[in-house]
C-alpha positions in Angstrom: -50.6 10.1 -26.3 -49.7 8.5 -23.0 -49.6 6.2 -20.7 -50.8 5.7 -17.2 -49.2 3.2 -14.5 -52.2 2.8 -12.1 -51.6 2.4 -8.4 -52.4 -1.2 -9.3 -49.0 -1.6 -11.4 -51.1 -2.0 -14.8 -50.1 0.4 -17.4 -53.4 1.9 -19.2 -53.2 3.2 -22.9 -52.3 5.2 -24.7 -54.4 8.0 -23.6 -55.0 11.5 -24.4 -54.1 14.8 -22.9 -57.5 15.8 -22.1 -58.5 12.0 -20.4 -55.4 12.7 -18.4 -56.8 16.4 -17.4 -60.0 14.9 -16.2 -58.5 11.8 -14.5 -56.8 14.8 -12.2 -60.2 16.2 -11.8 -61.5 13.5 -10.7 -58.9 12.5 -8.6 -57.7 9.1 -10.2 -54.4 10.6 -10.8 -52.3 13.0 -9.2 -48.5 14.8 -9.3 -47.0 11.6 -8.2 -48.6 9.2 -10.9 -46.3 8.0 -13.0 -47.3 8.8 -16.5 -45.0 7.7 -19.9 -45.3 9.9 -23.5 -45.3 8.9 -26.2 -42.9 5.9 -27.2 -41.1 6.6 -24.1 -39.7 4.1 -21.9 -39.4 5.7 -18.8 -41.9 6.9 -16.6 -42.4 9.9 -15.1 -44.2 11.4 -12.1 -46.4 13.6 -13.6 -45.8 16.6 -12.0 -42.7 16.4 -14.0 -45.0 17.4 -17.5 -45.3 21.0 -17.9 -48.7 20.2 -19.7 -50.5 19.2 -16.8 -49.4 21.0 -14.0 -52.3 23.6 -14.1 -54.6 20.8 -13.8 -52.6 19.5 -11.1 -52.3 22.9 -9.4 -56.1 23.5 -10.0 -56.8 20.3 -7.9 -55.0 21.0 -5.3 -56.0 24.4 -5.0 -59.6 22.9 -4.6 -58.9 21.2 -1.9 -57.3 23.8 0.2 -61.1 25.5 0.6 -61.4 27.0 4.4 -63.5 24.9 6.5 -66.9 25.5 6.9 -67.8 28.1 10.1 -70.7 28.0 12.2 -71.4 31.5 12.1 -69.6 32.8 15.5 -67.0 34.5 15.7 -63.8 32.3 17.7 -62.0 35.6 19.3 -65.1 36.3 20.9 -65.8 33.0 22.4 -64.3 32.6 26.0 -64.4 29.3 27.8 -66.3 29.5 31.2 -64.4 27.6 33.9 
């Protein structure tokens, strides 16, 4: 179990892995969240938890999607001046 401080300073839990994992998803958390486990004291960016960083990684992968094209090809288009 863990513990989430919320960009609002209020610590939310205890909390499971998996509600953690899908916080990521949907982008309430990310690699610079700071997350507590367990009886801990301190808190952690979580990055810094081995556990989640595929989820983390996952995310981020996501968003890193090429833009959308238009269909023409941009060597081929010339400016007329």
């Amino acid at each position: 179990m863990y513990k989430v401080k919320g960009a609002d300073g209020a610590e939310y839990g205890p909390v499971s892995d998996a509600l953690i994992r899908q916080w990521i998803a949907e982008g309430r958390l990310n690699g610079e969240s700071l997350v507590s486990a367990g009886e801990a004291e301190d808190w952690r960016p979580l990055r810094n938890f081995p556990e989640f960083m595929a989820s983390i990684a996952a995310v981020a992968t996501a968003g890193m999607a090429p833009p959308p094209t238009d269909g023409r090809d941009r060597k081929s288009t010339r400016l007329n001046s």
